[in-house]
VONU-960696 format. One line per field, with one value per residue (C-alpha): x, y, z; residue in one letter. Coordinates in nm, 2 decimals. Layout:
N
c1 X/...
c2 Y/...
c3 Z/...
type A/...
//
This chain:
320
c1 0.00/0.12/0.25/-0.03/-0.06/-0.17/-0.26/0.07/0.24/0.00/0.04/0.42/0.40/0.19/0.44/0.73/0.58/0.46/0.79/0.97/0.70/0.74/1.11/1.10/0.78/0.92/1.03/0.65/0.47/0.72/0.66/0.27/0.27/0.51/0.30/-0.07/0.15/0.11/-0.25/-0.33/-0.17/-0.32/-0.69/-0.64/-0.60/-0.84/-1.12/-0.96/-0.97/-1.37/-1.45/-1.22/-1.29/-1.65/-1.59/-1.38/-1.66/-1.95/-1.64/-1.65/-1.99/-2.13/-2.50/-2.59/-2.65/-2.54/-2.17/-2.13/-2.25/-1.99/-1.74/-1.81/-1.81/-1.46/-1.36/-1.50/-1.27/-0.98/-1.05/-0.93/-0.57/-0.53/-0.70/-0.49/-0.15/-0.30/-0.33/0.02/0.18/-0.04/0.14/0.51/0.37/0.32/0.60/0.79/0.56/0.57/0.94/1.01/0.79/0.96/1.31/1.15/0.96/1.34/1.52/1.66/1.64/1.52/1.48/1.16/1.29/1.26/0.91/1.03/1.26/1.05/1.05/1.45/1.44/1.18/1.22/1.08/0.79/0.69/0.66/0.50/0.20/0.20/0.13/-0.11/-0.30/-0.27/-0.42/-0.70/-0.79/-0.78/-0.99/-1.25/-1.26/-1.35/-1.63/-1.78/-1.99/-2.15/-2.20/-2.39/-2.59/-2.61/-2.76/-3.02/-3.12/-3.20/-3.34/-3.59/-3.69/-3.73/-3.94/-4.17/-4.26/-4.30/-4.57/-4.69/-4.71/-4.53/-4.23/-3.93/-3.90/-3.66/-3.55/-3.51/-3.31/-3.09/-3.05/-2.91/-2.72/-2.48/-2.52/-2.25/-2.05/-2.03/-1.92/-1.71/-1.55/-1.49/-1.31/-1.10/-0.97/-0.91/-0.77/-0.51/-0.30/-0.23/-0.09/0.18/0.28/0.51/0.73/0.81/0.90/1.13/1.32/1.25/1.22/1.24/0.96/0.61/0.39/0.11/0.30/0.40/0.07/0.02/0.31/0.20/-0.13/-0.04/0.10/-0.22/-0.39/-0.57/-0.53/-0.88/-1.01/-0.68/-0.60/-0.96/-0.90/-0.54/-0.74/-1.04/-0.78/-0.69/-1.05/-1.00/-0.75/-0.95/-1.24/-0.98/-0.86/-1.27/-1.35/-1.06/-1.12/-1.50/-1.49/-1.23/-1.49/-1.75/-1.52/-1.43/-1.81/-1.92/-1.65/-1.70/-2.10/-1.99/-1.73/-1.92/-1.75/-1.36/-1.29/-1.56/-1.34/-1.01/-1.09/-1.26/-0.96/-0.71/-0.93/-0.93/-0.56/-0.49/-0.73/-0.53/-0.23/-0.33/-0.50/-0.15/0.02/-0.24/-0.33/0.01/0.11/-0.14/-0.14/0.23/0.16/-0.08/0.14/0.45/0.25/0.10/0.45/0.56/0.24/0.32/0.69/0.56/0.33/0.59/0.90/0.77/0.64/0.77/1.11/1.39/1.33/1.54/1.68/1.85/2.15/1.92/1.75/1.44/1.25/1.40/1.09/1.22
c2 0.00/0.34/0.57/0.90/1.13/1.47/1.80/1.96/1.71/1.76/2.10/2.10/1.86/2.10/2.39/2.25/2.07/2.41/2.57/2.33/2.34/2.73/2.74/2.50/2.64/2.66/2.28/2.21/2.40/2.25/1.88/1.93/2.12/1.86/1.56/1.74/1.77/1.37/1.38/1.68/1.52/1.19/1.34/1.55/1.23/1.08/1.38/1.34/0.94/0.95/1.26/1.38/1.15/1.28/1.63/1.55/1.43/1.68/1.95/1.77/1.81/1.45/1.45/1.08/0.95/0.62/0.71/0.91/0.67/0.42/0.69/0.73/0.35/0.34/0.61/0.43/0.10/0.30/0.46/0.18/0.16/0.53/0.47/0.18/0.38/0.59/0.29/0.21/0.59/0.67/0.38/0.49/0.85/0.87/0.67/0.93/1.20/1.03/1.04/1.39/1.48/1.24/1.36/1.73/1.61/1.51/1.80/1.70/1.88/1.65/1.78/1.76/1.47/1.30/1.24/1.00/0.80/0.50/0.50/0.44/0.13/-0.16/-0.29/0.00/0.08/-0.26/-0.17/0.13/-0.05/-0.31/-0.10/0.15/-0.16/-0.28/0.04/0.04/-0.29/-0.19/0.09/-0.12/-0.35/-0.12/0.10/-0.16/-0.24/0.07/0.18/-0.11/0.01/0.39/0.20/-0.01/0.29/0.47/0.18/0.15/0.46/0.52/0.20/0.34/0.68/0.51/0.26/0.51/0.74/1.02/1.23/1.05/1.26/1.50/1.49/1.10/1.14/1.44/1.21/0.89/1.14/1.27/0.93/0.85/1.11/1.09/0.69/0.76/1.00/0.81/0.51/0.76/0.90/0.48/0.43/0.70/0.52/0.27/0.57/0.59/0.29/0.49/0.61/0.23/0.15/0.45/0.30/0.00/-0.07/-0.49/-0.48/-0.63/-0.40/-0.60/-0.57/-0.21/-0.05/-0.31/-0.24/0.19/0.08/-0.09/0.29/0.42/0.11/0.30/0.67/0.69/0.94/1.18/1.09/1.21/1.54/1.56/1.59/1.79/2.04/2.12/2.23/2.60/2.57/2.40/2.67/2.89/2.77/2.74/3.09/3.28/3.09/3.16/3.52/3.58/3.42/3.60/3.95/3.80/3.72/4.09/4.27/4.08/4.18/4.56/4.63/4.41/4.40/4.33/4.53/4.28/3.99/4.08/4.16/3.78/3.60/3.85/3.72/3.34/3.36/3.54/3.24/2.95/3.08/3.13/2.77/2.65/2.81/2.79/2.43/2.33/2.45/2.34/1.93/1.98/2.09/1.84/1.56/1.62/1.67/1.32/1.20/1.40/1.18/0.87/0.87/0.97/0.74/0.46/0.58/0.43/0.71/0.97/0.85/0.79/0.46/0.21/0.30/0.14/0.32/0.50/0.65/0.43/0.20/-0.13/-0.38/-0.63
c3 0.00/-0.09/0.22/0.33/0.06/0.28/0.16/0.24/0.02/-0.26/-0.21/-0.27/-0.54/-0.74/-0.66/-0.76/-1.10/-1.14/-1.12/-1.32/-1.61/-1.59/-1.62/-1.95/-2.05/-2.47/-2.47/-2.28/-2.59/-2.87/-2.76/-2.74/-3.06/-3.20/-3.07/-3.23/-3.53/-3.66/-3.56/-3.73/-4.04/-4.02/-3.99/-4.32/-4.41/-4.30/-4.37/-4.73/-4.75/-4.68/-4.87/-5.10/-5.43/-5.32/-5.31/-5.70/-5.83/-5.76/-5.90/-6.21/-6.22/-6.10/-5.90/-5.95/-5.60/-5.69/-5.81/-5.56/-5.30/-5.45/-5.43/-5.01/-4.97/-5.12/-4.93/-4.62/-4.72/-4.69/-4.33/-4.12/-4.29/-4.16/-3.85/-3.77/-3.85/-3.59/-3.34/-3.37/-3.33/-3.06/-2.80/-2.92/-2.87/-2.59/-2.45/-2.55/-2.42/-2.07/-2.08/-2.17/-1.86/-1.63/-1.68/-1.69/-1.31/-1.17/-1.30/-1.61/-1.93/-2.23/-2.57/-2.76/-3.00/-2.68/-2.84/-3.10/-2.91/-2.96/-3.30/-3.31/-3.17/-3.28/-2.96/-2.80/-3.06/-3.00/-2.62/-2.71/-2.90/-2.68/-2.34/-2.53/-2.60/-2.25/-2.11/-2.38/-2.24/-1.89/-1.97/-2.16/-1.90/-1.61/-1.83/-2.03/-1.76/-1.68/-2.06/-2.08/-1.82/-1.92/-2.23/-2.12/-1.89/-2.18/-2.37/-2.09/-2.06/-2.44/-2.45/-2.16/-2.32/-2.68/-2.50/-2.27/-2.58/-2.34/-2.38/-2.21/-1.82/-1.86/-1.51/-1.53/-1.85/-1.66/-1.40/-1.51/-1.73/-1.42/-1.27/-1.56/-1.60/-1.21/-1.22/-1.55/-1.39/-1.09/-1.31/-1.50/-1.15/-1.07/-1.46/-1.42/-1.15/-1.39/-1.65/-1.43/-1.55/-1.82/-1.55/-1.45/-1.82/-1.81/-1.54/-1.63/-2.00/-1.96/-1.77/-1.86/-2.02/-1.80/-1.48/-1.51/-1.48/-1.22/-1.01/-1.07/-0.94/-0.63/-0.53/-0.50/-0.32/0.00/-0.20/-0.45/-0.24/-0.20/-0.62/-0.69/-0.47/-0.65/-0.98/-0.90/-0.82/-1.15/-1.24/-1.18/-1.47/-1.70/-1.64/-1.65/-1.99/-2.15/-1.99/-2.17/-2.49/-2.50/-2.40/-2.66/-2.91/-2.80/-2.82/-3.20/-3.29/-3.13/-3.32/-3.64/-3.57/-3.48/-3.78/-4.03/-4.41/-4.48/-4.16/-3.92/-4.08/-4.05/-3.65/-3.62/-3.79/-3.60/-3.30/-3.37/-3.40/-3.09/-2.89/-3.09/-2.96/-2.62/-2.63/-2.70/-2.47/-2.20/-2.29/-2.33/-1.95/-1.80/-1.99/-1.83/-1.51/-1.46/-1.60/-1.43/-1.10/-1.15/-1.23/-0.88/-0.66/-0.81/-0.69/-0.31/-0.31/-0.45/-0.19/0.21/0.42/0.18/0.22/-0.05/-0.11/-0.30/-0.62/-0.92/-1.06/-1.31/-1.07/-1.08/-0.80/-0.73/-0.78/-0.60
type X/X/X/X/X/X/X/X/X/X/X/X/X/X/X/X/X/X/X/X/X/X/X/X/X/X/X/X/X/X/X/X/X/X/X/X/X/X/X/X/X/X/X/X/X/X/X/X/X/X/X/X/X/X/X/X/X/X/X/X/X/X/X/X/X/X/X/X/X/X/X/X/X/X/X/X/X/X/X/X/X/X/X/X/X/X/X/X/X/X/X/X/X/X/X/X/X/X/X/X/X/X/X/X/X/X/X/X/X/X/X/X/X/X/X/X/X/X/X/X/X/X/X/X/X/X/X/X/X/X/X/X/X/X/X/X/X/X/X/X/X/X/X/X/X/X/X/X/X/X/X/X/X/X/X/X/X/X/X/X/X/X/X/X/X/X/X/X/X/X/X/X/X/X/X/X/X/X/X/X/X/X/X/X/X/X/X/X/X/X/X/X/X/X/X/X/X/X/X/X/X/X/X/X/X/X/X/X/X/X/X/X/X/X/X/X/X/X/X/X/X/X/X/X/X/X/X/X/X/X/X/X/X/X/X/X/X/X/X/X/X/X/X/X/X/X/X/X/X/X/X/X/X/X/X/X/X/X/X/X/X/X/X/X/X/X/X/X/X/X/X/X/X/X/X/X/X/X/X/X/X/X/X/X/X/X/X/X/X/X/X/X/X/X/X/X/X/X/X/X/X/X/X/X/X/X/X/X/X/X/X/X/X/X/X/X/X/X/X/X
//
């Protein structure tokens, strides 16, 4: 069982992750821009896979529903070859995203190719895949059950107004709404002690991909309560992060209203641009803080009483 997590030592986690994210603030932005950056590239791809021979054809002129129904279906064939290059890079991915912020959480200063590390070594994308896939199943595991129940909820109540001939109770429906997103939530706080997993394959890279989440969960055995607090103390920043972003839309819409023409444009794109870049910054900072802060519990949790445990020669827990 993990040693007492208190407030105080939440508190100086936080302050310290904080500190270190704000004094390598330009490497935290250029490996989450540089991470987006295959994403971003494989949903072009993707948006251009299922409709672009679509979009061809009704340029050349094309309005038969059948061709271009054919032309969607073949489209649709092609989906899963870029969805499945986007299952592999995701595990490899965010290896290397894990490791940047775990060397950044004990002081070290890792470049952002740290991101691609995986991919030099076939060994290591293997290990990648494999533990993203391990974590999937994890996940599915633990909120298969009650999606299947969010379901049938809904099923039943659907059923009862169609017989009933009434429209479905809105305050039922509201209801069993929150009900899940209060249990989802609740798993995701549970799921995320098993994230820290990545930390034990940076210390230990020969180590199962199936007993390495294991071995990160087993920190937090005792802790749900002070892991859920640890995270519902980064909602300020996320309301933070929504509230600047919508206000600046809102500003952007109003101005674009007010000017109207050319003029009403240029001050809406000027606008959006200003909010992407603060997204990024903002966004990127605070994905940072809250990683390397995780990273920062974890490894209190893992040394007894808060004590410097055992250590290999890299720096890593000894888990023997």
């Amino acid at each position: 069982m993990g040693s007492p997590f208190t407030a105080q030592q939440r508190r100086k986690v936080k302050h310290d992750s904080r500190a270190c994210v704000w004094d390598n603030i330009g490497r935290c932005i250029g490996i989450q821009i540089l991470c987006a950056v295959p994403y971003v590239l494989l949903l072009v791809i993707l948006y251009a896979t299922l409709f672009g021979r679509v979009f061809a054809l009704l340029a050349a002129g094309y309005t038969d529903n059948y061709i271009l129904g054919s032309a969607a279906a073949e489209g649709l064939n092609s989906v899963w070859g870029v969805l499945f290059v986007m299952l592999v890079i995701t595990g490899p991915l965010q290896y290397g995203l894990m490791r940047f912020y775990v060397s950044l959480r004990r002081g070290g200063e890792p470049g952002i190719g740290t991101l691609f590390q995986a991919f030099t070594s076939l060994q290591e994308l293997w290990t990648g895949i494999k533990m993203a896939f391990c974590l999937f199943f994890r996940s599915l595991l633990w909120t298969v059950g009650p999606t299947l129940l969010y379901m049938f909820a809904l099923m039943a109540v659907t059923i009862n107004a169609i017989l009933t001939r009434q429209a479905p109770p809105a305050g039922l429906m509201t209801g069993i709404g929150v009900l899940y997103g209060l249990a989802m939530l609740l798993i995701n706080v549970k799921l995320l002690a098993y994230r820290a997993g990545w930390g034990v394959l940076y210390d230990h890279p020969d180590c199962s991909v199936w007993d390495a989440p294991a071995h990160a969960g087993r920190a937090f055995l005792g802790q749900f309560g002070r892991l859920l607090l640890f995270v519902l103390s980064f909602i300020g920043w996320y309301i933070l992060l929504a509230g600047i972003t919508g206000v600046c839309l809102f500003l952007g819409l109003l101005g674009w209203r007010f000017f109207g023409g050319a003029m009403g444009v240029a001050v809406l794109a000027a606008v959006l641009l200003a909010v992407a870049c603060l997204y990024i910054v903002l966004g990127s900072f605070i994905n940072a803080y809250f990683t390397t802060s995780f990273i920062g519990v974890y490894e209190t949790l893992a040394e007894p009483q808060g004590e410097a445990g055992p250590r290999t020669p890299d720096g890593g827990e000894n888990l023997q």
